[in-house]
VEXDREN-2710 file (C-alpha; in Angstrom, 1 decimal):
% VEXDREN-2710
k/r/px/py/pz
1/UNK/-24.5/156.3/91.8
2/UNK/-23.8/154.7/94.9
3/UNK/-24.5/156.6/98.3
4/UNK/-21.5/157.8/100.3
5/UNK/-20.5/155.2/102.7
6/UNK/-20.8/156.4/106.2
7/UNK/-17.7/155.3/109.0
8/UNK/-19.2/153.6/112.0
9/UNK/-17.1/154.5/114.7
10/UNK/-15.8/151.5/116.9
11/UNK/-15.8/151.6/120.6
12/UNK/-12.3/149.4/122.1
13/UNK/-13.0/148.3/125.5
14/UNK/-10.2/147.5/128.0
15/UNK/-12.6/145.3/129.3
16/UNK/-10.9/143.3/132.5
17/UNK/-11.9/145.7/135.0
18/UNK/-14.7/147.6/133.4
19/UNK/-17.7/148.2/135.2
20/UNK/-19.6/149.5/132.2
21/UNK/-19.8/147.4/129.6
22/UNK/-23.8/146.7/129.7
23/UNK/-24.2/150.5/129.2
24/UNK/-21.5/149.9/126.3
25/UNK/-24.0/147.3/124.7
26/UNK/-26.9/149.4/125.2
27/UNK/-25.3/153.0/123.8
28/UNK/-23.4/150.9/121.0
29/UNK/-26.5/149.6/119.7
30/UNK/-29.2/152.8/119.5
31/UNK/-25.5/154.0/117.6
32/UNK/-24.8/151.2/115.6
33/UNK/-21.5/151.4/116.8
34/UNK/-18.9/148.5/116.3
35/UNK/-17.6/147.1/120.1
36/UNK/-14.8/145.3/120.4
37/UNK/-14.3/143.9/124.1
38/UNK/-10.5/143.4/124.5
39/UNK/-9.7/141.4/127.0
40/UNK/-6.7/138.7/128.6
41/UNK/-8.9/136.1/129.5
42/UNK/-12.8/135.2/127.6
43/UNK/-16.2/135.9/129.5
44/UNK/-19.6/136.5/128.1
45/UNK/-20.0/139.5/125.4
46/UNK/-23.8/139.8/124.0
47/UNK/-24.7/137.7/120.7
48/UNK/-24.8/140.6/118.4
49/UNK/-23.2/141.3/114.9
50/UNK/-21.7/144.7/116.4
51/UNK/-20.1/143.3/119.4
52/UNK/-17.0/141.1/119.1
53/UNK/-15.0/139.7/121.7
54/UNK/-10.9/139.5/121.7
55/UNK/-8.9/137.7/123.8
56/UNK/-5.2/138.8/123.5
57/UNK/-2.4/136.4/124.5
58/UNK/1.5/136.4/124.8
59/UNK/2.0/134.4/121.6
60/UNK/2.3/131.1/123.6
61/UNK/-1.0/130.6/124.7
62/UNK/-0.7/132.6/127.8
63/UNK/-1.6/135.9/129.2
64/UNK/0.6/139.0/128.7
65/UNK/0.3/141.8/130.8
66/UNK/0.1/144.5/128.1
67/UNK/-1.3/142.7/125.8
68/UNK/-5.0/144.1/126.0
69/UNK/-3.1/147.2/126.0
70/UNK/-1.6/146.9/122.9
71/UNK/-4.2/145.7/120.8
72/UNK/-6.0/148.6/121.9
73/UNK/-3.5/150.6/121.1
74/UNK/-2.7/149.8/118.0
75/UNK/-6.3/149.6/116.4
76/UNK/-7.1/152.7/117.6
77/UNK/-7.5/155.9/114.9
78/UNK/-10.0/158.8/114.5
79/UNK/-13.1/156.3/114.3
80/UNK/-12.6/155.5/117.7
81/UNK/-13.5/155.7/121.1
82/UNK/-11.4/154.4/123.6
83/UNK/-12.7/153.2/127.3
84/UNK/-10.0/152.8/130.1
85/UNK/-9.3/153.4/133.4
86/UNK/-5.6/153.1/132.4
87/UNK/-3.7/156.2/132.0
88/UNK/-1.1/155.3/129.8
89/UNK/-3.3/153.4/127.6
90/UNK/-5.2/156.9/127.5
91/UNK/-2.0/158.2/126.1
92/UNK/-1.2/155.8/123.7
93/UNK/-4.6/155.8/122.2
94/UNK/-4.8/160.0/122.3
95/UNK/-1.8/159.9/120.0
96/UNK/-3.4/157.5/117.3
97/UNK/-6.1/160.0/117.2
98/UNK/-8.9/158.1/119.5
99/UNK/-11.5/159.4/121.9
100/UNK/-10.5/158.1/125.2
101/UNK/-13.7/158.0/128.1
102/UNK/-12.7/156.4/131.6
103/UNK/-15.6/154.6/133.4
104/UNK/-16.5/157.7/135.3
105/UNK/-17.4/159.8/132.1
106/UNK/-14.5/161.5/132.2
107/UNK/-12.9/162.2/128.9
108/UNK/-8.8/162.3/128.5
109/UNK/-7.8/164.4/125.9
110/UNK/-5.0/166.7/124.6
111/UNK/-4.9/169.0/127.5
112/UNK/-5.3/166.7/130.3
113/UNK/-3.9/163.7/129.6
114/UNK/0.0/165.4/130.4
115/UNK/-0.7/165.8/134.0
116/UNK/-2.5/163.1/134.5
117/UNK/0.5/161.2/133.3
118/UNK/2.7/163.4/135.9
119/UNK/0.5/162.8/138.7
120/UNK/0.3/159.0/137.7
121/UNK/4.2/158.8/137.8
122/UNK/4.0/160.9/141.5
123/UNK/1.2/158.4/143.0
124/UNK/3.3/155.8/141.9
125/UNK/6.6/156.5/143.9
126/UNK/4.4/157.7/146.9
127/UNK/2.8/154.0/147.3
128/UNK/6.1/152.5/146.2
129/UNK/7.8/154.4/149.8
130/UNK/4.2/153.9/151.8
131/UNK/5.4/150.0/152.1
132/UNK/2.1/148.1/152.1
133/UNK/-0.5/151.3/152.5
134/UNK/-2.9/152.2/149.3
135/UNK/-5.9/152.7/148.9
136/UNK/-7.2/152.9/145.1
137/UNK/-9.8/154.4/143.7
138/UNK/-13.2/155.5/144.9
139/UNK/-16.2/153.4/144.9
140/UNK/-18.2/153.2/141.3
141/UNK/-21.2/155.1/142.1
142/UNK/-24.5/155.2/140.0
143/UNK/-23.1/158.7/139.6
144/UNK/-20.4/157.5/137.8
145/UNK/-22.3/155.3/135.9
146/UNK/-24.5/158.2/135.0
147/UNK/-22.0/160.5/133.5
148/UNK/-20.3/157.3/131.7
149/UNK/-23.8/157.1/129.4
150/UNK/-23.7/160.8/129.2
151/UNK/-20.4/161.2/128.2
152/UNK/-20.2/158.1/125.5
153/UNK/-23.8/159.5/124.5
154/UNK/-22.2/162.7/123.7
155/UNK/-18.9/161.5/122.3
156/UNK/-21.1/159.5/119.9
157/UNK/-23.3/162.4/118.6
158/UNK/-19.7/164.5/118.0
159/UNK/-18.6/161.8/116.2
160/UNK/-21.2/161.4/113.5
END
C-alpha cells in the first residue's frame, strides 16, 4: 500500500512589478511549494526544481498586455496561492478558488475583493477627469515586506 499522495500547493506570481519575489524563493522552499513566475518579458528566476519561469506572449512572438494575467488566471484552483497587486486579477483568481496575497500581506478574499473592485472602478474615473495628476501607490516599506512573509507564511500553514 502506497502512502497518500500529498498536493503541493503552487504559488503564481504576477511577477513584472513584484517587489517580493526573493521572499517568494525563500518561503517556497522551507514549504516545498511549486513557483511559477509569470511574466511578459524573461529575467533571472533561481535554479531550483520548484521554481519555474513563464514568459507569456500574444501568440506572435510579442507581448500581450493581459497575457500574464491570463495564464494566471486560468491555472489557478484551490492548490493555489495567487500574488498580485492587480485587482481584477485578484478577482479572477478568487473565483477559480485561489488564495490571492498582494505584496503588502494583504490577502483579497470573498468579502473584500467587491469593494475593492468598486473603489478600483471610482479611482479610475477620478484620474481619468484629474488630466495628468496621479500619484500611485505608497512606497514599499520593510513593513510591507514584513507582513508579505507573514502573511504567505500563514497562508501556507492553512493550506497544508
Amino acid at each position: 500500500m502506497s502512502a497518500p499522495s500529498i498536493l503541493v500547493p503552487t504559488i503564481l506570481v504576477d511577477a513584472d512589478a513584484c517587489p517580493v519575489k526573493e521572499e517568494i524563493y525563500r518561503v517556497a522552499e522551507r514549504y516545498k511549494a511549486q513557483v511559477r513566475v509569470v511574466s511578459n518579458s524573461a529575467f533571472r528566476v533561481p535554479v531550483s526544481e520548484r521554481v519555474k519561469r513563464v514568459v507569456v506572449s500574444d501568440g506572435t512572438g510579442g507581448p500581450k498586455f493581459d497575457a500574464a494575467d491570463d495564464w494566471i488566471a486560468e491555472s489557478a484552483d484551490a492548490r493555489s496561492v495567487v500574488i498580485t497587486a492587480d485587482i481584477l486579477l485578484a478577482e479572477r483568481c478568487l473565483k477559480a478558488g485561489a488564495r490571492v496575497l498582494k505584496h503588502d500581506g494583504r490577502e483579497f478574499d470573498a468579502a473584500s475583493i467587491g469593494s475593492a473592485v468598486a473603489t478600483r472602478a471610482i479611482m479610475e474615473d477620478l484620474r481619468a477627469g484629474m488630466d495628468g495628476m496621479g500619484g500611485g501607490p505608497p512606497p514599499f516599506s520593510k513593513a510591507d515586506r514584513s507582513n508579505f512573509l507573514q502573511a504567505l507564511d500563514r497562508v501556507l500553514v492553512r493550506m497544508r
